[in-house]
N, C-alpha and C positions, 0 to 999 in steps of 0.2 A: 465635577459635574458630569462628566465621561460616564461615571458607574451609575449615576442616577440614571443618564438616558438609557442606558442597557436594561436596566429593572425596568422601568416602563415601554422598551418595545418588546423584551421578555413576555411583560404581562400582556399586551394586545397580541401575541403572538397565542399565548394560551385562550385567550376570550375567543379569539378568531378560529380556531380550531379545535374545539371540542367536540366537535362532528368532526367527523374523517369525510373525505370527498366523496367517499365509492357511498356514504349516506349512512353509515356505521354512527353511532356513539361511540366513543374513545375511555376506556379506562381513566380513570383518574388519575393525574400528572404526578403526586408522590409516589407513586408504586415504584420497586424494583424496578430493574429494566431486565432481568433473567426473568420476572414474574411473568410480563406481560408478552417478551419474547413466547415463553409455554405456554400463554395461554392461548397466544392468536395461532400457532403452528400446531397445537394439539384440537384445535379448533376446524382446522382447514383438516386435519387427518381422520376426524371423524366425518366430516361430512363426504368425503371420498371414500369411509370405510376401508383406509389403511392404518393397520397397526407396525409403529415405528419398527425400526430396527433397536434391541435393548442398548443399555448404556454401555459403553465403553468401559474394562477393566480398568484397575489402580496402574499399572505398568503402561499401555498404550495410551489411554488418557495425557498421563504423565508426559510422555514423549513428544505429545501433538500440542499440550501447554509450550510447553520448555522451546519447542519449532516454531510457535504461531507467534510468542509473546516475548520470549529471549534470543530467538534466532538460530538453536543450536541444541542438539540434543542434550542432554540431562547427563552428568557425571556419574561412575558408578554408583557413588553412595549417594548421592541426591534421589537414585531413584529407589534405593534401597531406604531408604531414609520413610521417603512419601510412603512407599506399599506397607511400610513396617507402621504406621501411623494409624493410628485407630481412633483417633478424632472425628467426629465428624464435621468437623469446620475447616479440615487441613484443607479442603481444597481452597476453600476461600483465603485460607493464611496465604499459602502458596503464590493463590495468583495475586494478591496484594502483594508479597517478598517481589513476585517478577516483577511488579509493576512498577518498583519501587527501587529496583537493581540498575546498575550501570548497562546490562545486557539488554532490558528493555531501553534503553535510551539509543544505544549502537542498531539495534535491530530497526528500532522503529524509522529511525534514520535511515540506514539503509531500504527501507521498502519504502517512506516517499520520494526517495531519490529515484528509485524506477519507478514509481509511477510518472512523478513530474519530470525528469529529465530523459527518459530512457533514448534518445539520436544521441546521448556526451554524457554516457556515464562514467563516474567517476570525477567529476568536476569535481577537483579541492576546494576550494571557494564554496562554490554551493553546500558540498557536501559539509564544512563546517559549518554554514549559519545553520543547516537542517539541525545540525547535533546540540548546536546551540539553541536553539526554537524548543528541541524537545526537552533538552535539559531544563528549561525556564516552563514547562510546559504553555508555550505558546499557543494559544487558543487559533485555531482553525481560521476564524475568521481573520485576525490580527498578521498569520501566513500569507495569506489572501493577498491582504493590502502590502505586504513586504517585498513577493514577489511582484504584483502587479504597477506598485507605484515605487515601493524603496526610499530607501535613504542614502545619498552616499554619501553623507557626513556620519553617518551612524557607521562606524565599525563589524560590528552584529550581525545587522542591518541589509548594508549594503549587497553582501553578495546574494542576496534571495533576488536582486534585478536579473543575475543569470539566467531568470525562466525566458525573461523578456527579451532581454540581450543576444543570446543563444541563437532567436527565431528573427529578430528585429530585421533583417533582411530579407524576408517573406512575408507580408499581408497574411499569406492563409494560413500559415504555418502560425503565428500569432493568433489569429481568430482562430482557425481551426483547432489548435491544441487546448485554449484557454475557455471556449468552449465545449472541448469534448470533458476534460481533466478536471473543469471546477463546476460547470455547471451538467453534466450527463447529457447531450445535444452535440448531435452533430448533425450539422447544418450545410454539408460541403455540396450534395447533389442542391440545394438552393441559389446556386452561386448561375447559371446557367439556365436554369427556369425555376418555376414552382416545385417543391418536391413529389414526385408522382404516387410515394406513397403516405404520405404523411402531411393533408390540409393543411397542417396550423405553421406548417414551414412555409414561407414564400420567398421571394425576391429579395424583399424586403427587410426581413429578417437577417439574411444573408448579407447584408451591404450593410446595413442598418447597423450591424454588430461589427462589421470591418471599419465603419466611420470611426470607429473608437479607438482604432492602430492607426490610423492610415497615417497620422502625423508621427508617429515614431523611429526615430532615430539611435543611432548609437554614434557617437565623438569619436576622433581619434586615438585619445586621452581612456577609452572604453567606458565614455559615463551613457548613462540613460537620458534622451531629451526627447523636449516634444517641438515640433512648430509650432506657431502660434494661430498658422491658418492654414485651411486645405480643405476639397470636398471628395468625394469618392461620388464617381457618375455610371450609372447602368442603366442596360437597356433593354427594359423589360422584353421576355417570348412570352408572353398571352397572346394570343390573336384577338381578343377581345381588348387589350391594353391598345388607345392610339395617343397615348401621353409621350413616346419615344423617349429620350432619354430622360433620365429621372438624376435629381441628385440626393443622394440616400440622407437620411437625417440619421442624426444621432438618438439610435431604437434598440431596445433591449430585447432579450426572447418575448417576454410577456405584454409586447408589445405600448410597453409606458419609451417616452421621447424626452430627451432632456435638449432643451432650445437654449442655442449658443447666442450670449450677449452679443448685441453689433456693435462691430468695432470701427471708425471711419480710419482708413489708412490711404496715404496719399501714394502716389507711384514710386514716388524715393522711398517713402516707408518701406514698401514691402522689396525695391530694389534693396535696401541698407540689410533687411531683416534676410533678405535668401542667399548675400555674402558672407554673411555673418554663419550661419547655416553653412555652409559651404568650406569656408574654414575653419570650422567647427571640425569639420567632417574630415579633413584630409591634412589637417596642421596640428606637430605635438605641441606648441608653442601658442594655438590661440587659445583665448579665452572663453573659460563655459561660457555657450548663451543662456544667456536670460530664462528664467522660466517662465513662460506664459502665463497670463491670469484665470485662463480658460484649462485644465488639464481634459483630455476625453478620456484616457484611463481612471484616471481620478475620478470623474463622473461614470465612469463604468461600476468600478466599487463599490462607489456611492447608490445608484440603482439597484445594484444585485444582494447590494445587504437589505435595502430599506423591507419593512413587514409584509410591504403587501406584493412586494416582488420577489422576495429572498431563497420561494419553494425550491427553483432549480437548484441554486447555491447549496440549500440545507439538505435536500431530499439526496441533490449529489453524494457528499461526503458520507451520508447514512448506507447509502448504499453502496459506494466502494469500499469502505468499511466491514460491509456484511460479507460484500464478495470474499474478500482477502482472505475472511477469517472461513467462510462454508462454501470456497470454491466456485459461487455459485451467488449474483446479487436478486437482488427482491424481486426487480427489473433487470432483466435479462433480453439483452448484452448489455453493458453498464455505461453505452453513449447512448444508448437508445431511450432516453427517457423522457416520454413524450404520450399523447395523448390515447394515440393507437398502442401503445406497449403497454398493458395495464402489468401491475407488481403483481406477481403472484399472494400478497398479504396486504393489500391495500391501506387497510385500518392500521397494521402494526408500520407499517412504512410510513401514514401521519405520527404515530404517536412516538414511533423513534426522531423523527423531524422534529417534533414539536417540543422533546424531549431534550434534543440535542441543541437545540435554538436557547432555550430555558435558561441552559446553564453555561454557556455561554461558548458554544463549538466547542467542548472538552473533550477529546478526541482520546483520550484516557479513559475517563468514564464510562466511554461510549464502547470501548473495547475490554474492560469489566464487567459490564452487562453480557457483554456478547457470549462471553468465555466462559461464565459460572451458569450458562444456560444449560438446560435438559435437551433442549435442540443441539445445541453445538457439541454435546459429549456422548454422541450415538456412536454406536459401536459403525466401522466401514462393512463389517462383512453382513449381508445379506442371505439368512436361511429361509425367509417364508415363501419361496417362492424361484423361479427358472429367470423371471424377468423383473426387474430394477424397475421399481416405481420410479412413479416423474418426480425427474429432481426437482420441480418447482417446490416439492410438499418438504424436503427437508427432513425425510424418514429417515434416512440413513447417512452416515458421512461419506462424504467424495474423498476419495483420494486422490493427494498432490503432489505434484513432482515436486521437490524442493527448487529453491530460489537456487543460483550459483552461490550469494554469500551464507544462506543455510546450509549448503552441500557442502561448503570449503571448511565453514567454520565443523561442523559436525564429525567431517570427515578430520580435523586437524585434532579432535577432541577423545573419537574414538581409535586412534591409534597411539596415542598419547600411553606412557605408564598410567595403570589410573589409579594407584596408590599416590602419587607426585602432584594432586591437587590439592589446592587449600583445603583446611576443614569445613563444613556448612557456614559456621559462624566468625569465619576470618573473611570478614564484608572488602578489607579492606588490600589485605592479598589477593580478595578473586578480582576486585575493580583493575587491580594491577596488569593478572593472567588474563582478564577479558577484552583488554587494549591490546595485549599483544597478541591475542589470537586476530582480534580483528584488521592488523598488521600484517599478520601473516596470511590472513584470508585474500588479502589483494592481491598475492602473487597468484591464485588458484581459481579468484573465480573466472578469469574469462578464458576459462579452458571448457566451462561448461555454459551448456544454454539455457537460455531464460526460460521458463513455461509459456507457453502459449494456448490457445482451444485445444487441440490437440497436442499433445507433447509425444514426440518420441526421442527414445535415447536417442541422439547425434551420434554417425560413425565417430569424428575426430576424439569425442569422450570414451568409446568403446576403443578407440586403438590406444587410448591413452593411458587405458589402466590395461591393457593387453603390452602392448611393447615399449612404455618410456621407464627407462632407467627413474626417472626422478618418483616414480609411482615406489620403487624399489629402494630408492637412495634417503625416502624423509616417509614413507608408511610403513614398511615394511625392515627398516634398520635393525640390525641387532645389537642394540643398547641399551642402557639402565633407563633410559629416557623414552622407552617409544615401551608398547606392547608387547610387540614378540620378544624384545628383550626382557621384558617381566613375566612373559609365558615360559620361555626356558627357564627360569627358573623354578618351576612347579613341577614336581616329581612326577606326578597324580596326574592321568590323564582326565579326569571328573572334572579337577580342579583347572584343568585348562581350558574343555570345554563352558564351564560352569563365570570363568572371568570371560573368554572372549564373548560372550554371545552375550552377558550383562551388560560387556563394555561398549559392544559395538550396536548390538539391539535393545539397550536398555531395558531386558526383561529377562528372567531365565530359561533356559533351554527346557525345551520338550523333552518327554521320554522317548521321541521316536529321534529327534536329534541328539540326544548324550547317546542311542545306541548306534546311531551310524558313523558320527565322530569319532567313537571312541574306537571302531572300526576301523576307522581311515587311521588313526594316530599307531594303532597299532601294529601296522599294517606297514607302516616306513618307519618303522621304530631304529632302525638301521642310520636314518638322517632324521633325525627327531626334530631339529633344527628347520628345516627343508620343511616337514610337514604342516610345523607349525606357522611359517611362511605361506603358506598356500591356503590354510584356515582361512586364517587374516584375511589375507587378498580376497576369499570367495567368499567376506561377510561384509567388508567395506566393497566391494565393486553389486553387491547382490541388490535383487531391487527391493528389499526393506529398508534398507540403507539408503536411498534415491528419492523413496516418496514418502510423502506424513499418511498416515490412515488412520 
């Protein structure tokens, strides 16, 4: 019965928004989703009278797939493979192949694990059920209820409580995060008054949405519980408010209320229920309590899916989504989403929602549209002009710092022999190489830093490829197994330049670089060894190497 109910809130999902809110009519729900992508973003660029930046080459394309959708730059012959391909559907084979690799499954994992855990990354726990969730392709919404409510008789399951678990000692840090993370809102300046920039934020909202933690707990034992009673009380700063303190009801952003059954409990009852609770709380030896009949996260869930509430929820993930993949979301910044922040594509922001609601939070799909778009395959560099259009139009690609598990794993790949990889079609050798990179990515990435608004290279990353032996001891080794030991063996200084700059910039050298290289090689030809040593080094530490463009 579960799939029937879906198709029918599916379909009033569709009935209910075939106008877009900004007053648009919305393309038709079978279309592509790269179609409709191009047509609302080539739409907004005419009417600004800017002409894009062109598309991106077979080689850099390639690289920014291989980064955004595998995690990790593209092996030598993968990219020789693609640029040699004169198909015109390779791109689509392609990013179907990623979609459908053990790489997109590792990657994808690893990027909602910083999203949703980023204060305790690396949680084992978490991090398998993530792996697990994408392998089964776990629909969006079905995550939702895993982290927010759980199972802990489910194996699977259970560890997606870590979102809740993690925070369950903080009130805001629970509403705060699960607020900003699932639904795009942040609601923190509401805690304290009304929000001074944004009406539709109140008091009320604020407490309204904490009603929905306030009874949550973590056991001795590390399980998830709730009480079974409790109020969250404030007090209002309107100087026009003389209701003094208030006790917040159970209120969603969109201000819909879900009204708690009354329970009659005598004074032993709730004495019996808050010992119980208590040793709950502080004994390995007591016994789970009980579960309430009442859950408030449960009824949180429940609100935030239903049709006529579910925009935050939907509009959210569409839009972290966008960001990930163009640097850059609809709605900008990506908690800000709210009434005063309009999307810079209003129309294509419903109809990715409305899109995404459809078929059922497919968070795959929704990242195959994105990727085979004309918008997302714009070349980074910028000649029409001294000054960068606004990034709201999406003319040109942003360039990104890479993630640390991007950087570790890319950086593990291009120093690697790169003759010593599987062939394209040994699916089941790379599945093998791809666990053990992402093994060995653990030791490397928290030597670098996360992107943020602005990013700058970290001293501690620049001393790190500057003076640590181990930059020296596992990139730069002379062995049959790394790079530069497969560089000495190439007689041909062409032929050196010609592998490392494939290997490590997955693209071939310029003419102005084989003449300068080839200068430099020549030039210490006395320790050929040494020279070839310090290539390496100034194309893995260089900043093509650092960021996707």
């Amino acid at each position: 019965m579960q799939w029937i109910l879906r198709i029918h809130l599916a379909a009033l999902w569709l009935l209910s928004t075939v106008v877009s809110t900004s007053g648009a009519e919305l393309p038709a729900a079978d279309l592509p989703i790269e179609q409709v992508i191009d047509q609302f973003t080539q739409q907004r660029l005419e009417t600004e009278k800017v002409t894009a930046a062109p598309q991106a080459d077979d080689a850099n394309l390639l690289r920014r797939l291989m980064l955004d959708v595998a995690g990790r730059i593209p092996t030598p012959d993968e990219a020789k493979a693609y640029v040699a391909n004169s198909s015109a559907a390779k791109r689509v084979e392609l990013v179907d192949r990623l979609l459908a690799s053990p790489d997109f499954v590792w990657h994808q994992r690893n990027e909602l694990d910083r999203m949703l855990l980023p204060n305790k990354p690396n949680d084992g726990d978490f991090r398998k059920y993530l792996l697990w969730a994408v392998k089964e392709n776990r629909s969006w919404e079905a995550m939702f209820r895993d982290m927010l409510i759980g199972d802990e008789a489910d194996e699977n399951r259970k560890p997606a409580t870590t979102f809740i678990k993690s925070r369950a000692r903080d009130l805001d840090d629970m509403l705060n995060d699960t607020a900003i993370l699932f639904f795009g809102v942040n609601v923190t300046c509401a805690k304290c008054h009304d929000h001074p920039l944004t009406p539709e934020w109140k008091q009320h909202h604020y407490f309204g949405m904490a009603s929905f933690f306030s009874r949550t707990y973590v056991t001795k034992k590390n399980l998830l519980a709730e009480r079974p009673f409790g109020e969250v009380k404030f007090k209002s700063k309107r100087k026009d408010d003389t209701k003094g303190e208030q006790t917040a009801k159970f209120e969603f952003l969109t201000g819909a209320v879900i009204d708690e059954p009354a329970v009659e409990r005598s004074a032993d009852d709730i004495k019996k229920i808050e010992e119980t609770i208590k040793a709950a709380m502080q004994k390995d030896d007591a016994p789970p309590p009980e579960k309430p009949a009442f859950s408030p996260r449960e009824k949180l869930v429940e609100i935030a899916l239903r049709p006529e509430d579910n925009r935050f929820f939907a509009r959210n993930i569409v839009n972290r989504v966008w960001d990930r993949f163009f640097g850059r979301g609809l709605v900008h910044p990506v908690d800000q989403l709210h009434a005063a922040n309009a999307p810079s594509h209003p129309a294509l922001l419903d109809w990715l929602t409305r899109d995404t609601v459809a078929h059922g939070y497919d968070l795959k799909r929704l990242i195959r549209g994105i990727v085979l778009s004309q918008a997302y395959s714009r070349t980074s560099e910028w000649t029409a002009g001294a000054t960068l259009p606004d990034p709201a139009l999406f003319a040109v690609a942003k360039v990104k710092p890479l993630t640390p598990r991007q950087y570790s794993l890319s950086l593990l790949i291009a120093a690697n022999n790169p003759t010593q990889w599987p062939a394209l079609d040994q699916a089941v050798q790379w599945a093998t190489r791809r666990e053990q990179l992402e093994n060995s990515s653990n030791g490397w990435a928290g030597n670098f830093e996360m992107p943020g608004e602005s990013f700058h290279v970290a001293v501690d990353e620049a001393l790190l490829f500057s003076n640590s032996k181990r930059i020296e001891d596992e990139f730069l080794r002379d062995s049959g197994d790394r790079l530069v030991g497969h560089l000495k063996t190439l007689s041909d200084n062409q032929a050196v330049i010609e592998t490392a700059i494939q290997t490590i910039c997955s693209r071939p050298p310029r003419d102005d670089e084989r003449a300068a290289l080839d200068d430099f090689l020549q030039k210490r030809s006395a320790d050929r060894l040494s020279a070839i040593r310090q290539l390496v080094w100034v194309l893995l530490a260089g900043p093509e190497m650092r960021f996707s463009y």
